[in-house]
N, C-alpha and C positions, 0 to 999 in steps of 0.2 A: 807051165812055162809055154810062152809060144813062141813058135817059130815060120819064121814065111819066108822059104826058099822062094819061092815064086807069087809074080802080085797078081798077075792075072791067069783066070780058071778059064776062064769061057763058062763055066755052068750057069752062069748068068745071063747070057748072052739073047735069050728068050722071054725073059723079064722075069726072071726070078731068083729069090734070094736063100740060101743055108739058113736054118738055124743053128743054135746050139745042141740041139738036142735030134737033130741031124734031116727034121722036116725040112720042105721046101715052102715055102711063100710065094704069092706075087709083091714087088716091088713096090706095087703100088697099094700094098695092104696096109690096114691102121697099124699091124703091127711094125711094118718097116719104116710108116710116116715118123712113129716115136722114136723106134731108132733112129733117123736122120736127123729129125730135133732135137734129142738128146745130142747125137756129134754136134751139131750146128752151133747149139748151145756152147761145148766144151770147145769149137775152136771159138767162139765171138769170147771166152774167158780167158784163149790163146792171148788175143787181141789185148783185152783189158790187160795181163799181166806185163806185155811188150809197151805199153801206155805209163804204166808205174815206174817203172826204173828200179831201188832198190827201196821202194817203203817195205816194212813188216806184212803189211795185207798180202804182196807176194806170194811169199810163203804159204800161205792160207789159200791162196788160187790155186799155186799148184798142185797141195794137195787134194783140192777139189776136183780139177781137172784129174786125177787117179780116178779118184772116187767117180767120174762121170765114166769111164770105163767101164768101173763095175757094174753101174747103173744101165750101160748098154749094154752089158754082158746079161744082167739081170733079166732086161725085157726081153734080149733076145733067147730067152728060154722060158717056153711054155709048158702050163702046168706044175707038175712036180717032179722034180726029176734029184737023185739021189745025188750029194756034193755041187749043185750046181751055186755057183756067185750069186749070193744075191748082199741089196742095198739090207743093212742091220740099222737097230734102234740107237746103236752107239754112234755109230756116223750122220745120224739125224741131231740125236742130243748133242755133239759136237759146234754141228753150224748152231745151233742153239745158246751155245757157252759164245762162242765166237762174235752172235748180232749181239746178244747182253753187254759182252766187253767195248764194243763198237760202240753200242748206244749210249753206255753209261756215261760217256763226251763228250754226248750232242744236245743240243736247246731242242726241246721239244717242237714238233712243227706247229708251225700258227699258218700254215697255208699250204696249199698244195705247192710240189715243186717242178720245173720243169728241168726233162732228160737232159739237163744242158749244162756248161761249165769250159771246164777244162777238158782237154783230149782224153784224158785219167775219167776225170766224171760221167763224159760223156759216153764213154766205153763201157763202162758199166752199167750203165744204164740200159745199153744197148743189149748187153749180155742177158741183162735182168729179163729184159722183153721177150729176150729168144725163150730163156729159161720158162717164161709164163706159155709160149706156145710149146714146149717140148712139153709143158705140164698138160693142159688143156687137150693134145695126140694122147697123152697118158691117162689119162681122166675117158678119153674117148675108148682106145683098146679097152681100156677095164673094166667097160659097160657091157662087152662083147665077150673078153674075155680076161677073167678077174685075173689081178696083176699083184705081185707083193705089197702090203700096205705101207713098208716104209719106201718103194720106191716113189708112191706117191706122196708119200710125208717130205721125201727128202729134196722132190721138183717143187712141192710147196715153198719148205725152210731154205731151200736155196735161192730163191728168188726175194724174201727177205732180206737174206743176206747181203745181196749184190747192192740192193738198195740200200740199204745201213754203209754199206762201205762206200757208195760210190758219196753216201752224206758226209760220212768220216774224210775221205778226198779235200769233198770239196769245203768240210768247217776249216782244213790247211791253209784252201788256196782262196778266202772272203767268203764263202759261207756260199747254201743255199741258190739256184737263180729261184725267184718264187713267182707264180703263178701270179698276173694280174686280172683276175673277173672283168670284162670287158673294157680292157685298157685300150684296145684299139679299133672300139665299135662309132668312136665320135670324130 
């Protein structure tokens, strides 16, 4: 459980940041980059979720945004450390069950589409972005210094995700906006 009597420490105040496992970092290290992307990520799914109103996908965000929790609980402990959070194969296979159910609804793409639509669509799409660079920081720390493999399974399948649902949105609200190959080069 946690608990925060107080928000600010000062132990940061120098530019560095706690881990989990009760090392110090600099703030500006690959490993804190992922952590911020990872939040950044979980609030821009804030966003998408305050965009929806009460559809079913909801649901599905919120519990995502937990799960991005763990995910940054996860990063923020290095190496191996005895009960520490980390992202599991069951929360991977989940968003998995989740883009299948999503997809099975949708006309397959016959073109690229653009991040655009509805407030709804477009928030997601937005999320989905964040989601590819919080993966791409995570892909980066892991090169340096190896990271759980489902947390990188799960920045991958999440960013399918986002995408599948922001389709599912917009097949609601007339479909698709789709990409036109040089529509406005003439």
């Amino acid at each position: 459980m946690v608990k925060l009597n107080k928000i600010y420490t000062r132990t940061g105040d120098r530019g560095s940041a706690g881990l989990v496992d009760g090392s110090r970092v600099s703030k500006a290290s690959a490993r804190m980059a992922a952590i911020g992307d990872i939040d950044e990520a979980n609030a821009a799914i804030g966003c998408a979720i305050a965009e929806l109103g009460d559809r079913p996908l909801r649901e599905d965000l919120i519990r995502i945004q937990n799960d991005m929790f763990d995910l940054g609980a996860d990063a923020a402990t290095p190496g191996e450390v005895e009960g520490a959070l980390r992202i599991v194969a069951a929360q991977v296979a989940r968003l998995e069950r989740e883009i299948d159910t999503m997809n099975a609804e949708l006309a397959p793409l016959t073109s690229f589409i653009l991040p655009s639509g509805s407030a709804a669509v477009a928030t997601l799409h937005l999320a989905r972005a964040i989601v590819r660079r919080a993966e791409r920081s995570a892909v980066l720390l892991n090169e340096a210094d190896p990271l759980n493999p489902q947390l990188l399974a799960y920045l991958n399948r999440l960013s399918d995700h986002l995408f599948v649902a922001a389709r599912s949105v917009a097949s609601r609200e007339g479909g698709d906006v789709l990409w036109q190959p040089g529509a406005s080069r003439g």
